[in-house]
N, C-alpha and C positions, 0 to 999 in steps of 0.2 A: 504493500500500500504506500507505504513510503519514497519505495523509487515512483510509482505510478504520479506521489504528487508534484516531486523534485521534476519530473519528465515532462508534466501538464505544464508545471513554470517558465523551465527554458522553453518552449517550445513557444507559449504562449508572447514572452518579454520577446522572440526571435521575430514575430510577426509582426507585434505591436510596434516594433522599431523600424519596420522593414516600410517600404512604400507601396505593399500592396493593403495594410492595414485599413485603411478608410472605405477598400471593397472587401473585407476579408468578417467570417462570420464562423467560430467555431464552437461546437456543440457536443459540449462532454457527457458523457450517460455509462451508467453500469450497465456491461455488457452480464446480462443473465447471473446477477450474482452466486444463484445457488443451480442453475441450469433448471429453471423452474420460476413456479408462481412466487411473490413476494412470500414469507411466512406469515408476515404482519397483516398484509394488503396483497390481493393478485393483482393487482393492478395499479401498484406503486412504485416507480424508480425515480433515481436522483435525477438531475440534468440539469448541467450552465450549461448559459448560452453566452460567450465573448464576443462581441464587435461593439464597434462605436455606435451601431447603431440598435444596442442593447439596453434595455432597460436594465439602467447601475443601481444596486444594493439594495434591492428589492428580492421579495419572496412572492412569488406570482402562484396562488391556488388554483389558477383556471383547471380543470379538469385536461392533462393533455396525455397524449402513450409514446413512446418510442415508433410508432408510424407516424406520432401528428411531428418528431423530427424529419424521419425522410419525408415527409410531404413539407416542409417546410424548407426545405434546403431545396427542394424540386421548383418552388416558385421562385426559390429567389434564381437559383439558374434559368428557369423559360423551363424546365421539360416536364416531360410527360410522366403521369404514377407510372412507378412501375408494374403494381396491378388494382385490381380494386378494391383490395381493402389500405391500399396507402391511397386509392382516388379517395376513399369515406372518410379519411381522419381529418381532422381540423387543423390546420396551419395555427401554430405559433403567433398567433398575433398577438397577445399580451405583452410577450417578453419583448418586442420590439415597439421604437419609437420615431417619431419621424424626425428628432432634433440630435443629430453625432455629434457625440464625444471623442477625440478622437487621442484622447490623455495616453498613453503610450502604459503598460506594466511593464514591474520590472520584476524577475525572480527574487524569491529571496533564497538564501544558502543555508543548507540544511546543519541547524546545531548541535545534532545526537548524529553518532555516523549510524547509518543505514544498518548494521548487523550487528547494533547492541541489542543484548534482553533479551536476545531468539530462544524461545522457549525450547529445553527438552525435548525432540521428541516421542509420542506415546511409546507405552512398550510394543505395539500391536503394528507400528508401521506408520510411515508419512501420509501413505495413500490411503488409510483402512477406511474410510467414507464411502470412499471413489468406486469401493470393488461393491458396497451393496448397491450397485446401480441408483443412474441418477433420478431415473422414474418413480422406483422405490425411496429412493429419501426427500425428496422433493414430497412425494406425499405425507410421509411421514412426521416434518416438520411443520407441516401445512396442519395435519389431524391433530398434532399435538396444541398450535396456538386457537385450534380453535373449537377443543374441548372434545374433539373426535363426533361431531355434530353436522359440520358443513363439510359436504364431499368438496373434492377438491377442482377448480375452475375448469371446465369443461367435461368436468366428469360427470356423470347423473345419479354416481352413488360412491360410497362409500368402500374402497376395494381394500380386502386382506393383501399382503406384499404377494402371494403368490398369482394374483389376478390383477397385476398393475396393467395397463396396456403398456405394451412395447418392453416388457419387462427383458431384460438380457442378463444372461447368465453364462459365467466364465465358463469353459470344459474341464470338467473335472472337479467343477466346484458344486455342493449340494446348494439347494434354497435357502436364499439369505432371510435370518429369521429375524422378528419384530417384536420386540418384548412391552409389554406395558400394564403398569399398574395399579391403571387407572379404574375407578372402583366399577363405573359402568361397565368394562370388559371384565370383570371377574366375574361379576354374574351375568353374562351373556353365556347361554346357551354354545356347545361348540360340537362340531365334527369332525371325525379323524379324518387326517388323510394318506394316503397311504405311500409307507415307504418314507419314511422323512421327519423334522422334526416340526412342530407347530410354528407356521409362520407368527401366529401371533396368541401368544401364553398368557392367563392371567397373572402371572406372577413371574416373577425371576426362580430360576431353577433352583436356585438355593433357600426359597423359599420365603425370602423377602418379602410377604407381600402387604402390601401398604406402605413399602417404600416409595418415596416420589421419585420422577424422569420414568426416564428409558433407557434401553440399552441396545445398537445394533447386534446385532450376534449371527455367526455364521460356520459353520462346522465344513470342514476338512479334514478328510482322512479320520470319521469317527470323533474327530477332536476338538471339542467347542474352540469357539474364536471370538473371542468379544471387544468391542473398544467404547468404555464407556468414562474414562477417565478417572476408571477406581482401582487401576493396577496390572499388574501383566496379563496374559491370557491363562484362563483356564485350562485345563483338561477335564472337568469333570462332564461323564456322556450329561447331553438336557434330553428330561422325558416330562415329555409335557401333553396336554390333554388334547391335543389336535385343533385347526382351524376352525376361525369362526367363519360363521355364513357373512355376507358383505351386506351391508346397511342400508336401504335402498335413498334415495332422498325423500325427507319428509316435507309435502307439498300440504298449502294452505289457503284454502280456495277464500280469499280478500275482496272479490267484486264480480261484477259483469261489465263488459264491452258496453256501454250506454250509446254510444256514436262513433262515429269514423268518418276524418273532412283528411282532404289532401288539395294542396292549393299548386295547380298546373302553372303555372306563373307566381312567382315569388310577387308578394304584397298583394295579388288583386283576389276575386272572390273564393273560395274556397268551395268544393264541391264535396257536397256527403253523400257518403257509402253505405250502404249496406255489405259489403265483404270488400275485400282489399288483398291480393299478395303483398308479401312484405319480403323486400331479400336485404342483402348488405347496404342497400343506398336506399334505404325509407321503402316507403310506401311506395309501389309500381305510381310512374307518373308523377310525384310529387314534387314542386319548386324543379323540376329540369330547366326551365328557361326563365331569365330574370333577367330587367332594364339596369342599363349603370350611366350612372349621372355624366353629367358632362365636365371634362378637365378631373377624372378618376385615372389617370393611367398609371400610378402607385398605390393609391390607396390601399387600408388592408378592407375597408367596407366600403368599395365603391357603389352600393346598390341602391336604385332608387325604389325607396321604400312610402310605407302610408305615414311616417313621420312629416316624408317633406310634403308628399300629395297625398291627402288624405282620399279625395276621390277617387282613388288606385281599386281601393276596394269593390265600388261599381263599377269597374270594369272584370266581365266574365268571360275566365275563359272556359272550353269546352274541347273535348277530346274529337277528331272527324270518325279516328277508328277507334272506338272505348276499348274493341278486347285486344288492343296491344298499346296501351297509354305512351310505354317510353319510347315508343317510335312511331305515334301518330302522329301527322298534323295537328296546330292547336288554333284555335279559331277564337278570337278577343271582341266578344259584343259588348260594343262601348255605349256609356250613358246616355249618350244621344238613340243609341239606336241603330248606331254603323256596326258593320264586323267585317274584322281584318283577320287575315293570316298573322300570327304572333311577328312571324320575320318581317312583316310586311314593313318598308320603311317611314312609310304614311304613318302607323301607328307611332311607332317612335316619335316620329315629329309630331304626333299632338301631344304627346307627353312633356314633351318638352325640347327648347334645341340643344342638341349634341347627345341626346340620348340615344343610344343604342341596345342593340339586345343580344343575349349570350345563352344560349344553351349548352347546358353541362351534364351530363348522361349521370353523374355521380350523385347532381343533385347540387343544390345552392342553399347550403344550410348556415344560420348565423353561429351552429357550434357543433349538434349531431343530428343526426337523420333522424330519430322519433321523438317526438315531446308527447307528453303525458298529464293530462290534468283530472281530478276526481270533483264530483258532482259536490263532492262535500266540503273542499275547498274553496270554490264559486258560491256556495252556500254561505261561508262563513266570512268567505272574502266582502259579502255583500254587507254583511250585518257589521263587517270592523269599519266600510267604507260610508255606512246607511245612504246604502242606492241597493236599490234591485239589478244584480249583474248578468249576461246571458256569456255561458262556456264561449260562444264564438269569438267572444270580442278578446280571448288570447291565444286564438287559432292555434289548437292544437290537433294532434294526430290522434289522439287517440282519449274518448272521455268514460272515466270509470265512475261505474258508481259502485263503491267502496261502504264499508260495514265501517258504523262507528261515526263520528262526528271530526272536527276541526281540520287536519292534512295530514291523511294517512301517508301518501306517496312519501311524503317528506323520509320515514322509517321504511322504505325499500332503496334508498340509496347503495350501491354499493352490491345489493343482490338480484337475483336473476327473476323476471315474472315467466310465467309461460302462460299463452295468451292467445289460443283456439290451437294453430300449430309452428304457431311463433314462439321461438325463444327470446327473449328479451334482458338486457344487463342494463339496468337503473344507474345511468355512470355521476348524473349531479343534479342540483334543483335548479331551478329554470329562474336566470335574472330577466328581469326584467326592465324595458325601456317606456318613451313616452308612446310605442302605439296601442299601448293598455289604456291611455288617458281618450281614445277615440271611440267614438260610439260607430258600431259599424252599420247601422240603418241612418241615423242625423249626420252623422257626420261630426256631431258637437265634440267640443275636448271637454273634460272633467281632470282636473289636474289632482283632484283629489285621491280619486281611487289610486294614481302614483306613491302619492304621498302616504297611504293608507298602508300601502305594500312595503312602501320603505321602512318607517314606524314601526311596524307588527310582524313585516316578514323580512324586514333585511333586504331588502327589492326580490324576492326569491318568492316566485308562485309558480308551484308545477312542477315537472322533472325533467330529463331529458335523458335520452337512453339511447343502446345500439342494437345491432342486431348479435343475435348469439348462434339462433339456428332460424333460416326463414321458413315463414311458414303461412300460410293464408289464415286471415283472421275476418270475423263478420260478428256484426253488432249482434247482444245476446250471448257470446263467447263468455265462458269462466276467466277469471283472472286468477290463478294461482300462485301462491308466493314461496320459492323454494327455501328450505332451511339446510 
């Protein structure tokens, strides 16, 4: 770790000083720390971002992943995703700003040399991790932070080490075994298996049980092999009571699908569904083509939105071919009563001059491809703001009506819905801007219900989520919450 940081320095002070630095933009991230999901968070890693045109000393929460980096390095070069799940990720806009710094770093020199303190190594070996496979410890460290309750991210249950996917096993080496004793797995019910010792024991073979941790363990040649940080290896044989059956995931049926809108045109009217596919880029058809203001050729939010033209919203468009939305034509019947083809350049100019139009197959999202709002939050949004509110006017994908009172969504952050035969990951709550302040029949602003949101919710109403497995969904659809 210590050369990694001494290496990021000079490399960093080498650029900063150099004369390509005022074009130069680098982007540090742990590369797979454990070859797997965070243990803390699946969906957590570090990441700087260095250039001048980096927002300085700041800690940016936006919700982003290691694709919203290559899709962010991809714009600023001109090129293309290079497939489509770095087209869906969200570009880095936070961390960057439109006013360069262009202050230069300098290394600093490292005041411990580098191979003081090196711990010991165990008695068991440098590698002894590494051999019980990384699929298997990767789970294991996963199971362990989170109480052996939440199967592990893309998994749909809860697997014994001997039914990991992609499990690898040396030649010649038996089944790496899993010990833990934890009070839940001691009375779990178990099955032998045959020929072998229990991937996963209630207790340590010595009979420890109620001792806290784990221990990996792994037998060669007859002869246990353990590296738990309690001393050399054993030889004592382990006879243990055989494998447990795997834990399937426990699902929680939260609501029903109330409505489904997807809006063909970024900012104008919104069309509601009765069913929907749903794959990696939203909802089939959804925001593919969106107007961008005129004198945007940097921006990170060029788009013309119901912010600046509130009238946007009467403007409807409509599918020519509905049963193939992302590749039909799109048809714009405007207020007056005209209708254009979207590309048509007549429309853009009454929109305004210099506006032009862009069609994006990925989809033209302000962060991810689903948002998510519950009947019960519009409900009580109404009563913090005292107006009567209607779900449309924060256009969302998807409206639940949810068991219980005040923002349930707010407590699925972070975990998966499954949602007719849609998978779904609740990645953050949905901030909010002033097109919440627009009524979308008057047209009138309310600055209030802004200000309501801000107050009571932190400007956060809603959620917004990705896709995990797609799948077609239709109003009436259970809403299930996996544990």
């Amino acid at each position: 770790m210590a050369d990694n940081d001494l290496a990021t320095d000079q490399i960093v002070d080498t650029i900063s000083h150099s004369p390509y630095w005022k074009d130069s933009a680098i982007f540090v991230l742990e590369d797979d720390s454990q070859d797997g999901a965070d243990h803390v968070d699946g969906h957590r890693a570090p990441v700087q971002v260095i250039s001048p045109w980096a927002v300085h000393g700041k800690v940016i929460n936006t919700y982003y992943s290691q694709l919203s980096a290559v899709r962010t390095i991809e714009q600023i070069l001109g090129a293309q995703p290079l497939n489509e799940k770095v087209a869906a990720a969200t570009p880095m806009y936070d961390a960057f700003t439109n006013r360069p710094d262009y202050t230069p770093f300098t290394a600093v020199p490292n005041q411990i040399p580098l191979t003081e303190a090196i711990a010991t190594p165990p008695a068991c070996g440098l590698d002894t991790l590494g051999q019980t496979g990384a699929a298997q410890m990767n789970r294991f460290t996963w199971y362990q932070a989170h109480g052996w309750k939440v199967p592990y991210p893309g998994d749909w249950k809860i697997y014994a080490p001997s039914q990991v996917p992609g499990l690898h096993r040396e030649p010649g080496r038996e089944l790496t075994t899993l010990r833990t004793t934890t009070q839940q797995h001691r009375n779990t019910t178990a099955r032998r298996t045959s020929g072998g010792p229990s991937p996963i024991a209630p207790n340590y073979c010595d009979g420890t049980s109620g001792a806290r941790g784990a221990a990996w363990v792994w037998h060669d040649g007859g002869v246990e092999r353990r590296c738990d940080g309690s001393g050399p290896p054993r030889s004592t044989p382990c006879i243990s009571k055989g494998a447990f059956e795997s834990l399937e995931a426990v699902m929680t049926v939260v609501g029903r699908v109330a409505a489904l809108w997807r809006y063909p045109v970024k900012s104008m009217a919104a069309e509601e569904l009765d069913g929907v596919e749903v794959s990696w880029h939203g909802l089939a058809g959804d925001r593919r083509w969106a107007f961008i203001r005129d004198g945007q050729v940097r921006s990170g939010f060029p788009w013309l939105t119901i912010r600046e033209r509130p009238e946007l919203i009467h403007y409807r468009p409509r599918f020519a071919e509905p049963e193939r939305p992302n590749a039909s034509p799109v048809l714009v019947r405007t207020p007056s009563g005209g209708e254009f083809d979207v590309a048509d350049p007549a429309l853009a100019a009454e929109l305004g001059p210099g506006v032009r139009v862009i069609k994006q197959d990925r989809g033209v999202f302000d962060t991810m491809p689903l948002s998510l709002l519950t009947t019960q939050a519009v409900a009580d949004l109404s009563r913090l703001a005292g107006t009567d509110l209607a779900a449309a006017r924060f256009r969302p994908n998807l409206l639940v009506d949810a068991s219980g009172r005040g923002f349930p969504e707010d407590a699925w952050v972070s975990r998966e819905l499954r949602i007719g035969g849609l998978r779904m990951r609740v990645d953050q709550r949905d901030k909010r801007c002033a097109v919440v302040t627009i009524d979308p029949v008057t047209l009138l602003r309310n600055p209030a219900i802004l200000r309501a949101i801000a107050r009571e919710r932190d400007t956060r109403l809603g959620v917004y989520g990705s896709t995990v497995e797609p799948g077609r969904v239709t109003v009436g659809d259970l809403v299930e919450l996996e544990h």
